[in-house]
N, C-alpha and C positions, 0 to 999 in steps of 0.2 A: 591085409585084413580088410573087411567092409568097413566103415567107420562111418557115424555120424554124432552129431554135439551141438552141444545145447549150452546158451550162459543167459542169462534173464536176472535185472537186477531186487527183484521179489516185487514183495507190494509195502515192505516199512525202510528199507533202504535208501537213504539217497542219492545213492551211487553206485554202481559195480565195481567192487575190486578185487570179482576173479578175472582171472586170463585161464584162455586152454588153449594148447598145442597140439594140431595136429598136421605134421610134417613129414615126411616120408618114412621112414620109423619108427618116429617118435611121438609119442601120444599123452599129454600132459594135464593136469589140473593144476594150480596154484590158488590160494585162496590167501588175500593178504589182509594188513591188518595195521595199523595205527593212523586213523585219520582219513579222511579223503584223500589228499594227495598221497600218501604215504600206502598206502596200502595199496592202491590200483600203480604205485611206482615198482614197489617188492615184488608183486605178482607175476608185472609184464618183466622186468627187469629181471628175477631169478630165471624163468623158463627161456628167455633170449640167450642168455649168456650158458645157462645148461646145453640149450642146441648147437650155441657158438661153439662149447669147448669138446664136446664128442667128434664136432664135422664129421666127417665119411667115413669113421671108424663103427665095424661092427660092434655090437654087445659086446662088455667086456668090463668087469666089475671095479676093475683098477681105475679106467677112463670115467666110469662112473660115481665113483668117492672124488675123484678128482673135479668133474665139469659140478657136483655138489659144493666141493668144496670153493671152485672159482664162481661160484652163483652166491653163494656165502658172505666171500669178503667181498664183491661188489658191493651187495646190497648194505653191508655194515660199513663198507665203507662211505656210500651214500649217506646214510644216516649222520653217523659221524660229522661228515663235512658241512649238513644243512641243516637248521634248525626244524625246517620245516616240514623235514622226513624223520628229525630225532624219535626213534623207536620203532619205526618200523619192521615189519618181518612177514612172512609168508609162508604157508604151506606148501608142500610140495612133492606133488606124485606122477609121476611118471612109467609110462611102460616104452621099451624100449628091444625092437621084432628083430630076429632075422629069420631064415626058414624055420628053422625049427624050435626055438626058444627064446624066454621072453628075459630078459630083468626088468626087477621091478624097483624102481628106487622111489624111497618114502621118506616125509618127515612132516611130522604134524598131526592133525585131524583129517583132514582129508582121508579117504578109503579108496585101496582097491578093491573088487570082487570077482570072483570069476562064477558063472553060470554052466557046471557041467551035468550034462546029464540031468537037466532039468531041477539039481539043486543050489542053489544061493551059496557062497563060503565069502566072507571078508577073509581077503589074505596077510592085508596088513594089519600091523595095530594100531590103534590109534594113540599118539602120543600124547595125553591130556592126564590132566589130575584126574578125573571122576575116573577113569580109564582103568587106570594104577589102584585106585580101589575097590574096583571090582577085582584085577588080576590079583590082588592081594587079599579079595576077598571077605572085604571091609563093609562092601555094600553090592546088591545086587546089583545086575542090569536095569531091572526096571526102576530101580531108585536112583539109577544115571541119568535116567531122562530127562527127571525132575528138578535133580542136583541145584543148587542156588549157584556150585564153582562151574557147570556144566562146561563152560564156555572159556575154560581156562585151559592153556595148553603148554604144555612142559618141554615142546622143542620146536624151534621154528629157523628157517632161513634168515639170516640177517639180522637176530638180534645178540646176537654174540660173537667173538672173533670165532669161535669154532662153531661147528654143529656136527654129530653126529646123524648119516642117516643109517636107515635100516634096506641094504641091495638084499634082494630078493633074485634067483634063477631058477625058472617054472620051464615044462616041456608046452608047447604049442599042439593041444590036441584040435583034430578036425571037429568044428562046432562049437566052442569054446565060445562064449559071450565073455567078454572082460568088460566092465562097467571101472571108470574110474571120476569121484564126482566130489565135491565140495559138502558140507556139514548142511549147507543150505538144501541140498537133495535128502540127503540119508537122516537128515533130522526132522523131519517132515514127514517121510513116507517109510513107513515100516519097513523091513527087512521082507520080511512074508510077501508083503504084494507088490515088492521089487521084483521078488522072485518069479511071481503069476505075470506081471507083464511083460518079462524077458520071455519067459515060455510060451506067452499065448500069441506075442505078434510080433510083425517082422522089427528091424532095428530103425523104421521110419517111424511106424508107429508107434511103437514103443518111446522110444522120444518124447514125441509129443506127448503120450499120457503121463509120462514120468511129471514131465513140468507141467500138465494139468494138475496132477496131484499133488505137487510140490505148492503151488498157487491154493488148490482150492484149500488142505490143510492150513493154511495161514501166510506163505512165504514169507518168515519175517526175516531170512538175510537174502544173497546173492543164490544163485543159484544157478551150478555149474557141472556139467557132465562128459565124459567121451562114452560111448557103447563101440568096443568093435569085436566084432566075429570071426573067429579064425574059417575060413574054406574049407566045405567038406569038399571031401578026397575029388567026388565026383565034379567041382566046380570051378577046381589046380585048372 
């Protein structure tokens, strides 16, 4: 796929603590979380040990609960052992190519999207309280935004012996934009004119507006993205 990415640590953060992946078919965001050191540990440390444990194996969803799972108990066991990383944990999304389809392995806030055909789809869910009541129909979308729990999230890498993720297996259609980005992007910039600047420009440009607009709305966290496009037929 064409791929470019993006990570900028906004404008109220004092630190970066996403990491993104992008390695020969693997394409990742993490977005971490307890602390300065702790959270830029979870991030880099989960998606390392993700690529470590698939190595040269194709897509394969077995491989994939597993290299989650061994990204898992590193990171709790980090934790665990340092005062200094105590709590730490991380998001975690990843796409994961071969010719013709994708998995998608999730867990957290963070989002995938895919761009067909000119319309917007988040394909993951996002794993957060506000989240859970919207699906449960508790309170709208628009009153997620606002939420005072907004920023509370219900599963994360590394802060538990276990975690569940959510594998996902999508077909690789020709054209296909796949956006995969941190809460710092998608919470900043609407869904709608995510969608207008995947359609209206290439995936350089596009970038770059994404995290203008990310910036000019406010950047109040990290902010972290991959775009990649699958090859039309014409391009093989």
């Amino acid at each position: 796929m064409r791929v470019c990415h993006r990570t900028h640590q906004g404008l109220v953060r004092a630190s970066n603590q996403d990491h993104v992946l992008v390695e020969g078919s693997l394409y990742g965001v993490a977005d971490g979380m307890g602390g300065h050191r702790g959270g830029e540990t979870a991030s880099r440390v989960a998606l390392q040990v993700f690529r470590n444990a698939i190595g040269q194996r194709k897509p394969d969803v077995q491989a994939a609960q597993m290299a989650v799972e061994a990204a898992n108990r590193r990171v709790y066991d980090m934790s665990s052992r340092d005062e200094n990383l105590r709590g730490m944990g991380t998001t975690l999304s990843v796409l994961w190519e071969d010719e013709e389809r994708l998995l998608i392995v999730h867990v957290g806030d963070s989002r995938v999207y895919r761009l067909r055909e000119g319309s917007l789809q988040q394909i993951t869910d996002d794993h957060s309280f506000v989240a859970e009541l919207v699906r449960n129909h508790v309170i709208t979308e628009e009153m997620a935004k606002t939420h005072p729990n907004r920023n509370i999230i219900t599963r994360a890498v590394g802060v538990d012996p276990f975690v569940q993720a959510d594998v996902l297996e999508k077909e690789k259609n020709p054209g296909d934009i796949w956006l995969l980005c941190s809460d710092g992007l998608h919470g900043m910039v609407e869904d709608a004119e995510i969608q207008e600047i995947l359609t209206t420009m290439d995936l350089d440009a596009a970038a770059e507006r994404l995290m203008e607009r990310a910036l000019e709305n406010g950047g109040v966290d990290n902010i972290t993205f991959v775009i990649a496009q699958v090859p039309e037929v014409s391009d093989k």
